[in-house]
BAFI-3210 file (N, C-alpha, C; in Angstrom, 3 decimals, decimal comma, padded with zeros to 6 digits):
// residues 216
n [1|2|3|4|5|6|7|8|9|10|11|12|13|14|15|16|17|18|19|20|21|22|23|24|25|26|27|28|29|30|31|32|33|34|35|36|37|38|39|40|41|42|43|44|45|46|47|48|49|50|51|52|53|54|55|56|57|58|59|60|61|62|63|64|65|66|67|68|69|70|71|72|73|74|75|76|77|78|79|80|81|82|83|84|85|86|87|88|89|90|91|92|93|94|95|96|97|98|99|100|101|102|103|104|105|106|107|108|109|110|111|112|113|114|115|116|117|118|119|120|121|122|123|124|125|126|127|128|129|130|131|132|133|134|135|136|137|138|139|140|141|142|143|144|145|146|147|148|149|150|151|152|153|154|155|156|157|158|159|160|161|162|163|164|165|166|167|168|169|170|171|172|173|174|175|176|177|178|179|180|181|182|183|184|185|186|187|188|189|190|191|192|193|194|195|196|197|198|199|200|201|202|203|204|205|206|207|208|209|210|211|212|213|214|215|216]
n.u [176,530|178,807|179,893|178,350|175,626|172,156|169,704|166,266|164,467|161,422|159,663|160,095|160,763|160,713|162,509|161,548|160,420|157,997|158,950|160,700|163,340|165,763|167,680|167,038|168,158|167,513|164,647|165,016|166,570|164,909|162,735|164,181|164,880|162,281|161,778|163,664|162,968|160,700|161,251|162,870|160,999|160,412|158,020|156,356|156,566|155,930|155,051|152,960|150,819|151,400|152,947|156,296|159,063|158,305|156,263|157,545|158,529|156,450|154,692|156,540|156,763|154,477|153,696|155,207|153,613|153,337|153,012|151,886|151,710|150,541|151,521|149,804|149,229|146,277|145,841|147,297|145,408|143,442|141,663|143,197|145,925|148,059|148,048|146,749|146,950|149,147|148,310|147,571|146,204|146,940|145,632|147,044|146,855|148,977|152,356|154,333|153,315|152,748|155,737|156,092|154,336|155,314|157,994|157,641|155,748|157,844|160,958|163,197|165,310|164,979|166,547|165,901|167,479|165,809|163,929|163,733|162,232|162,635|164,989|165,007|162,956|164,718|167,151|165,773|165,072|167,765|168,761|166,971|167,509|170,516|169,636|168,784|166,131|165,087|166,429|166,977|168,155|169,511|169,762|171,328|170,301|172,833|172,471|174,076|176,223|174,238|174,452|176,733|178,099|176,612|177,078|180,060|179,844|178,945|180,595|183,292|181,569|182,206|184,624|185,509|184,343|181,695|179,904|179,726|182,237|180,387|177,745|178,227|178,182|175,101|174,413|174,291|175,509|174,997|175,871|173,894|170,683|170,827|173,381|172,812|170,438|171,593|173,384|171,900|170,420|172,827|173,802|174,450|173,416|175,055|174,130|174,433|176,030|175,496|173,312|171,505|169,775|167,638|163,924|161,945|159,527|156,264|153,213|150,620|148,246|148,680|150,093|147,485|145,699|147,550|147,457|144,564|144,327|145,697|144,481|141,667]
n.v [115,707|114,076|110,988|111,452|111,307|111,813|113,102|112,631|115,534|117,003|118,511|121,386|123,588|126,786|129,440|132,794|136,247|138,449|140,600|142,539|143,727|146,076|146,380|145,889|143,602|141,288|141,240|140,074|137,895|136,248|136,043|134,904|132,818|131,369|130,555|128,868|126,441|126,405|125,374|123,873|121,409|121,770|121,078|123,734|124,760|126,683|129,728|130,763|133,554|136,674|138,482|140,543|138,646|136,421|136,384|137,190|134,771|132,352|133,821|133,281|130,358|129,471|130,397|129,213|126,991|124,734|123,248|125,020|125,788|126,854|127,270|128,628|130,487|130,682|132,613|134,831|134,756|136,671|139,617|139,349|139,682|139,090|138,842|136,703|133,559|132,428|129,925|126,468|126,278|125,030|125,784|126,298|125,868|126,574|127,678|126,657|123,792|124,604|124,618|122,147|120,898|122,057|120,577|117,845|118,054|118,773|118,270|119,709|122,399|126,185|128,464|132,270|135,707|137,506|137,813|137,881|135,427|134,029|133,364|131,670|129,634|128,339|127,669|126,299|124,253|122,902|122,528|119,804|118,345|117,316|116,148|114,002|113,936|114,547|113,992|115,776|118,118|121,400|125,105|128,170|131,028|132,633|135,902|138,465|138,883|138,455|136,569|135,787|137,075|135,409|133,121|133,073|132,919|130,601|129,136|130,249|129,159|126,381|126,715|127,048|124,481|124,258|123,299|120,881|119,498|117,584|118,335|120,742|120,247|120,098|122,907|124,386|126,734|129,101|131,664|131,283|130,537|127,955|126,667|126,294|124,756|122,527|121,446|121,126|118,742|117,190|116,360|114,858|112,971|113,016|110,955|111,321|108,964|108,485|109,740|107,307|106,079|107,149|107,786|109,344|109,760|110,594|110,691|108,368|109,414|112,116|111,614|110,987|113,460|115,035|113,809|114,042|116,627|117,271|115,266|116,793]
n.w [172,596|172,918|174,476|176,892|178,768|178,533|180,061|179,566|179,707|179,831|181,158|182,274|185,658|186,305|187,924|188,791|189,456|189,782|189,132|186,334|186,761|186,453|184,395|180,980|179,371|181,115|180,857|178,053|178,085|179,962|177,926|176,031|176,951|177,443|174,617|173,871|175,444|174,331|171,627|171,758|172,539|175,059|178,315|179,846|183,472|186,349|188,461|188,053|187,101|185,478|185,349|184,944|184,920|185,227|183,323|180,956|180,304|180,001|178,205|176,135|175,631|175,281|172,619|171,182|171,124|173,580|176,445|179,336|182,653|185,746|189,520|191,931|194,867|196,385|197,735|196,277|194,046|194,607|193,768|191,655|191,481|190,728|187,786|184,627|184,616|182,331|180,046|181,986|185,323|188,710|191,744|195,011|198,663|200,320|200,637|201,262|199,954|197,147|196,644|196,893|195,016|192,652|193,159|192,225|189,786|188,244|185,864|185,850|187,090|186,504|187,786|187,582|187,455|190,019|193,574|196,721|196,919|194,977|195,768|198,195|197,252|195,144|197,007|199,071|196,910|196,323|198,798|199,282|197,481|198,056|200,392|199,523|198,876|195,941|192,840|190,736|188,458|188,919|188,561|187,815|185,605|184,461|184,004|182,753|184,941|187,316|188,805|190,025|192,419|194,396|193,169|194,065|196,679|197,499|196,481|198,292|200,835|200,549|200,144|203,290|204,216|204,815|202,859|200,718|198,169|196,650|197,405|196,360|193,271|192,755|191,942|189,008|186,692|184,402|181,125|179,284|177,996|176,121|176,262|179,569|179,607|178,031|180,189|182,105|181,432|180,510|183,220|186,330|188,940|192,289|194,865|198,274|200,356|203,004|203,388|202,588|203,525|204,191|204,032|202,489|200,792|200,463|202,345|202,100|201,881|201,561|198,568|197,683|197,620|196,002|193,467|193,669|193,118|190,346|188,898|188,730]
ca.u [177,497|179,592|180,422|177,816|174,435|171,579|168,526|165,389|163,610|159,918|159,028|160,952|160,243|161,608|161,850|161,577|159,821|156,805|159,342|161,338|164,463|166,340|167,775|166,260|168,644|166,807|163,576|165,261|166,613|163,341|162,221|165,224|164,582|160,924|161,961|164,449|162,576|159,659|161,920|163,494|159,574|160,003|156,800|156,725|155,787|156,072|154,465|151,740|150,368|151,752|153,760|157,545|160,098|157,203|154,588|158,243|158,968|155,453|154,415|157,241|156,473|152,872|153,902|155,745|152,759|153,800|152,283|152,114|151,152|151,088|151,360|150,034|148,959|145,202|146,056|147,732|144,239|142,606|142,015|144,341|147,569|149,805|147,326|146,162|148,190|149,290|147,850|146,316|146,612|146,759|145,953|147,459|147,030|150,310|153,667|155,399|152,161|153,093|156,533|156,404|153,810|156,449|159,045|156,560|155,725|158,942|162,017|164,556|164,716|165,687|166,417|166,499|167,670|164,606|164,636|163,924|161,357|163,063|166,306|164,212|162,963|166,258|168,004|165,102|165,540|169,367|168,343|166,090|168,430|171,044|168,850|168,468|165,008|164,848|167,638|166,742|169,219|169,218|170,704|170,651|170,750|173,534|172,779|174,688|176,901|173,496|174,255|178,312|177,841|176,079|177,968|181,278|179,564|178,523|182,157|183,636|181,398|183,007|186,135|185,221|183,961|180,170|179,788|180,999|182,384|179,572|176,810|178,503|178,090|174,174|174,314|174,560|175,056|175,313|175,142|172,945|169,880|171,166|174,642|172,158|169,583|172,542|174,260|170,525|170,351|174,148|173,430|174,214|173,177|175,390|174,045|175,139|175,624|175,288|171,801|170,830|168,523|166,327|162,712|161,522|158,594|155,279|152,307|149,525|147,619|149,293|149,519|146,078|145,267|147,996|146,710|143,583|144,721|145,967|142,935|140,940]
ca.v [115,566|112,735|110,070|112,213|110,302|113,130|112,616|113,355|116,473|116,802|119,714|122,695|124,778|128,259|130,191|133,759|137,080|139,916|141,947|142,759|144,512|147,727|145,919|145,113|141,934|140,012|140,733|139,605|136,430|135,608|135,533|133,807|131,236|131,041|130,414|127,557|125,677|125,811|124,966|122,127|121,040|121,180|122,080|124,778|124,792|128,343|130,393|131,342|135,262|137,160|139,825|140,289|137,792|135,341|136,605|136,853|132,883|131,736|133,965|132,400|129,009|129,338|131,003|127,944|125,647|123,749|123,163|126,072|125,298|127,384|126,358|129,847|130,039|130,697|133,833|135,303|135,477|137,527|140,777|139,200|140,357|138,600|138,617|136,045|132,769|132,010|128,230|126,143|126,498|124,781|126,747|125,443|126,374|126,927|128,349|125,179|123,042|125,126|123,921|120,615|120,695|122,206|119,079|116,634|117,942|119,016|117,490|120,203|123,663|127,076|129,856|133,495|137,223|138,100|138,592|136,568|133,959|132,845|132,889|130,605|128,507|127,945|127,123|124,677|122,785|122,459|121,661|118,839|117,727|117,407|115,511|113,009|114,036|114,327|114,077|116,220|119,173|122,812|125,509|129,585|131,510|134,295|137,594|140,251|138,513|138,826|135,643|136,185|136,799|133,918|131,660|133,155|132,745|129,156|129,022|130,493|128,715|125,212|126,797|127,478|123,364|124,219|122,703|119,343|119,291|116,757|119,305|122,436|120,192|120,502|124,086|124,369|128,113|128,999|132,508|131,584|129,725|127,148|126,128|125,744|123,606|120,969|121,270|120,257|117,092|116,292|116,440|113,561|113,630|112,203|111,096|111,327|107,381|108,601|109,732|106,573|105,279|108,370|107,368|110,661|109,681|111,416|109,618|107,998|110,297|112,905|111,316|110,683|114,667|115,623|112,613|114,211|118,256|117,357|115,281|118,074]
ca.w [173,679|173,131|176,043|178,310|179,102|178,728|180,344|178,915|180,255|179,245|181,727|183,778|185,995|185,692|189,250|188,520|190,131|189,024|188,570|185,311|186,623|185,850|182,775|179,465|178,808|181,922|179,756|176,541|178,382|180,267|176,798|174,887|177,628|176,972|173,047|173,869|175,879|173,254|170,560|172,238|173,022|176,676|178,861|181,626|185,170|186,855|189,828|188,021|186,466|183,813|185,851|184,890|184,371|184,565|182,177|179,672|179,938|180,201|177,532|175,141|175,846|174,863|171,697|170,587|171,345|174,462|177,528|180,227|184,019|186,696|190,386|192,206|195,899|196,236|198,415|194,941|192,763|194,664|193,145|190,322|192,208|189,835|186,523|184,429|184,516|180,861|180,449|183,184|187,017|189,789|192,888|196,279|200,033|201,050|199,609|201,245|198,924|196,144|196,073|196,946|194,073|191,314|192,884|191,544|188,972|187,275|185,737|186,094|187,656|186,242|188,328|186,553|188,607|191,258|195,008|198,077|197,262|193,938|196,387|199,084|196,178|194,690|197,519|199,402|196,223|196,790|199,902|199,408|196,717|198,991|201,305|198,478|198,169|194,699|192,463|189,376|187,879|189,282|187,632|187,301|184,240|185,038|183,071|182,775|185,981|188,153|190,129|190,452|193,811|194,871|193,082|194,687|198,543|197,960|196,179|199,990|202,165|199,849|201,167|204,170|204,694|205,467|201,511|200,815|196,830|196,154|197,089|195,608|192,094|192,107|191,651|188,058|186,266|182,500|180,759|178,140|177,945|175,124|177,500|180,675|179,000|177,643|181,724|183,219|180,189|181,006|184,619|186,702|190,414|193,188|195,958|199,661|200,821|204,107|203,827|201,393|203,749|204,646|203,462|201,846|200,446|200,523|202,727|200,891|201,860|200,801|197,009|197,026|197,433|194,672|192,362|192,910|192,341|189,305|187,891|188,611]
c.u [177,985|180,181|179,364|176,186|173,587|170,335|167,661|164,339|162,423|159,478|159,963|160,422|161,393|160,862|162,007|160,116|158,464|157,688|160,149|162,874|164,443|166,715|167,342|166,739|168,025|165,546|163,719|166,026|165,927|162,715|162,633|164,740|163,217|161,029|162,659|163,772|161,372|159,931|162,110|161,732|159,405|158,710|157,332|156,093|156,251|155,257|152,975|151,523|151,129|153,023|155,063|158,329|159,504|156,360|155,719|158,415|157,973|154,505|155,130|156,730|155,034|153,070|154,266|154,909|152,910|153,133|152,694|151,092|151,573|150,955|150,963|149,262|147,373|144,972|145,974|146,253|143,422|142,861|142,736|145,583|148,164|149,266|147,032|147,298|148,019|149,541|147,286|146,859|146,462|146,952|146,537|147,071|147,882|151,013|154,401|154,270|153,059|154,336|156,655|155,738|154,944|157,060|158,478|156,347|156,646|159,869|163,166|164,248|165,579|165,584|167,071|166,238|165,819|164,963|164,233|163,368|161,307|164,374|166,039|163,854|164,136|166,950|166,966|165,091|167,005|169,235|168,192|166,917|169,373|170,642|168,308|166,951|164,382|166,357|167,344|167,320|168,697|170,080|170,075|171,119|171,297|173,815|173,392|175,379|175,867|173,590|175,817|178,143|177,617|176,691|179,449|180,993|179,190|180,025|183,146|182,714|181,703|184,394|186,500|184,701|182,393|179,512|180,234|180,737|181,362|178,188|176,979|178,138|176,504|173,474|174,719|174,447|175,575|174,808|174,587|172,284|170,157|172,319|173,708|171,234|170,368|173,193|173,142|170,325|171,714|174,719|173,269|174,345|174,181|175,458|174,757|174,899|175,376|174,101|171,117|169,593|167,478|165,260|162,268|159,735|156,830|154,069|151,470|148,572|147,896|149,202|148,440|145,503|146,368|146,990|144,960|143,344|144,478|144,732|141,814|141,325]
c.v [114,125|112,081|110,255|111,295|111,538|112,759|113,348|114,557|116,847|118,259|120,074|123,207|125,685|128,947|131,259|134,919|137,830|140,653|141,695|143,563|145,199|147,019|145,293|143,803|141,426|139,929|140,098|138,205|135,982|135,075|134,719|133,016|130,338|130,149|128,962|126,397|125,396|125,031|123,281|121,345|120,447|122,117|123,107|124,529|126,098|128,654|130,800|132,981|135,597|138,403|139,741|139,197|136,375|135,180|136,347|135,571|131,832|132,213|133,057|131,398|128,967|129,542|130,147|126,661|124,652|124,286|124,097|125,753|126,226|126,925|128,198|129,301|130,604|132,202|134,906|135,554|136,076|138,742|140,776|139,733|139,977|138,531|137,360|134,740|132,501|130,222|127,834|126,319|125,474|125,765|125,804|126,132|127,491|127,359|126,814|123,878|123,163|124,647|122,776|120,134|121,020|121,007|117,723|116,725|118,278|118,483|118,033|121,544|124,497|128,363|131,612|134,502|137,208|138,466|137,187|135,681|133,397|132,686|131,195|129,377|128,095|126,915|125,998|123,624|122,112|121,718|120,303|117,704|116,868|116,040|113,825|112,977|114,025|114,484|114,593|117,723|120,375|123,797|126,978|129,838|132,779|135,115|138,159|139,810|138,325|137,707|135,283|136,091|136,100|133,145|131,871|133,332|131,085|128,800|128,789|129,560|126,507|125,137|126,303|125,468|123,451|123,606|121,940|119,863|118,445|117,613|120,209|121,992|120,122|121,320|124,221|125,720|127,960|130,485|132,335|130,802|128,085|125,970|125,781|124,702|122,008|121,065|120,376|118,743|116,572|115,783|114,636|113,504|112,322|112,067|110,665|110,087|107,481|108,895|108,445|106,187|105,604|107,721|108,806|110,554|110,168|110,393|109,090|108,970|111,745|113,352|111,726|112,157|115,282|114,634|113,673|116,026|118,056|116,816|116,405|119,299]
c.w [173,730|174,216|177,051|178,126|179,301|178,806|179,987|180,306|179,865|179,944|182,399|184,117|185,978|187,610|188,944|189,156|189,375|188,660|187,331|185,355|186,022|184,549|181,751|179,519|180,001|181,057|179,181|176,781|179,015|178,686|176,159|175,528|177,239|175,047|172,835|174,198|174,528|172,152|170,681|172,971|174,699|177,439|179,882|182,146|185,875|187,810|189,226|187,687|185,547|184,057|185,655|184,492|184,162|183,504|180,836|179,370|179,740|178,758|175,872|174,731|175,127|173,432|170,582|170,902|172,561|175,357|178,295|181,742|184,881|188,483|191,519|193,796|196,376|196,963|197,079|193,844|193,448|194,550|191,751|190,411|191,305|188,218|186,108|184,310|182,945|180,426|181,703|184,114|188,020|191,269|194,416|197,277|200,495|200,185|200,240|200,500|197,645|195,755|195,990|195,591|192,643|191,292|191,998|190,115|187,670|187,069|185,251|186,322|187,262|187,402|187,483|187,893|189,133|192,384|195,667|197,932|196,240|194,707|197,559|198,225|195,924|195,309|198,702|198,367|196,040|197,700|200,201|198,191|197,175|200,229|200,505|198,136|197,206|194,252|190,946|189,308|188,042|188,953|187,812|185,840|184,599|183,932|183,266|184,311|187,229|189,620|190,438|191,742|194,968|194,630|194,285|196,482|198,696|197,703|197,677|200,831|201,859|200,350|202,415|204,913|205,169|204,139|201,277|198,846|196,512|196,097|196,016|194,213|191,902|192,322|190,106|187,579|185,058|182,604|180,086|178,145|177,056|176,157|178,745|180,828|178,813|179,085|181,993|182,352|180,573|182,671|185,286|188,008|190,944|194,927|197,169|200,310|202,290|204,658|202,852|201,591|204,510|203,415|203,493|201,158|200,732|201,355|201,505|200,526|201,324|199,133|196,874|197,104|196,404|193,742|192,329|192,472|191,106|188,234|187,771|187,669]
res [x|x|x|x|x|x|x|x|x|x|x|x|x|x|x|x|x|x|x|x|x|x|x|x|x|x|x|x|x|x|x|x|x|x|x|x|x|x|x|x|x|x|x|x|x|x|x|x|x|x|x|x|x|x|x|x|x|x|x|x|x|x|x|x|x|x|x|x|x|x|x|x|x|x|x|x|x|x|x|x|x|x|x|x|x|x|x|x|x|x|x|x|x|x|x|x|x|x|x|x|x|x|x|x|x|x|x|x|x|x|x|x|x|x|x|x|x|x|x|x|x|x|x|x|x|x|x|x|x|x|x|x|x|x|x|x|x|x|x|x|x|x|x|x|x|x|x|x|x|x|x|x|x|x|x|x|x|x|x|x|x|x|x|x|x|x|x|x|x|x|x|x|x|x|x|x|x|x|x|x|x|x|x|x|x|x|x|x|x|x|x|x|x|x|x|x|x|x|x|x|x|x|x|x|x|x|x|x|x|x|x|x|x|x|x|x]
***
């Protein structure tokens, strides 16, 4: 990409459901995705188990040698509700833990077709984006048109003035895993000078119980 400044990505997370949808091609692009990312030697970060559109991108990834992490909520292994996570785990508390834990530890976010709590994910990291909280590249992968919809309501409510043009740009969509990968690397966040001088930052305390999750 000539002229374009492409920042290095080392790890994604991928937001995606247990389930597998009515259509094959979300399988077969859960997977392509899983394949790209391995290729291009980026790690994963994911929800954790093996079930559906997770177990396809998590399984990939492993396949191609690269690091696999899951971030699951300690509720989730019992009984093995969601199966075995594919690579290591971190378990968390909370579901608001759990994400704050992905923000940390990831350096760009995929969203693939699911239902409400890859929609909630998704859009608290817009959110928090937004908020200048973090400033790292968010993006769906639209199959088979699956996120048309969405795009054309954030599109209207851009119309509509409840979206300022500066937000609406870090929403990023691509149909194909290959095109969405080079958007999130050409990705250049701009933030809102009006929130510049919100202090976002995590307590110490805080750190010092991730810092010590993760050594563990």
């Amino acid at each position: 990409m000539k002229g374009v400044s492409v920042r290095k990505i080392k790890k994604k997370f991928v937001f995606c459901g247990a389930n597998s949808g009515k259509d094959a091609a979300f399988v077969n692009a859960a997977f392509h995705l899983g394949e790209v990312l391995g290729k291009r030697k980026i790690d994963l970060v994911y929800g954790g188990g093996r079930l559906g559109l997770m177990g396809c991108v998590s399984t990939a990834v492993a396949q191609h040698e690269r690091q696999v992490l899951g971030i699951i909520p300690s509720a989730f292994t019992v009984n093995n509700l969601v199966g075995e996570t594919c690579g290591k785990e971190i378990k968390v508390a909370t579901m608001h833990e759990r994400l704050l834990t992905m923000m940390e530890l990831s350096d760009a976010f995929i969203a693939l077709p699911s239902g409400f709590g890859t929609l909630e994910e998704l859009f608290q990291m817009i959110s928090w984006a937004q908020l200048n909280i973090h400033s790292k590249p968010i993006g769906v992968l639209n199959i088979n048109g699956f996120f048309n919809c969405l795009l054309s309501f954030v599109d209207h409510a851009v119309e509509q003035e409840f979206i300022t043009q500066r937000a609406r740009k870090i929403l990023i969509s691509a149909t194909t895993a290959d095109e969405l990968v080079d958007k999130l690397q050409a990705f250049r966040f701009e933030p809102n000078p009006a929130l510049s001088k919100l202090k976002w930052s995590p307590s110490s305390s805080q750190k010092e119980k991730l810092d010590l999750t993760l050594h563990l």
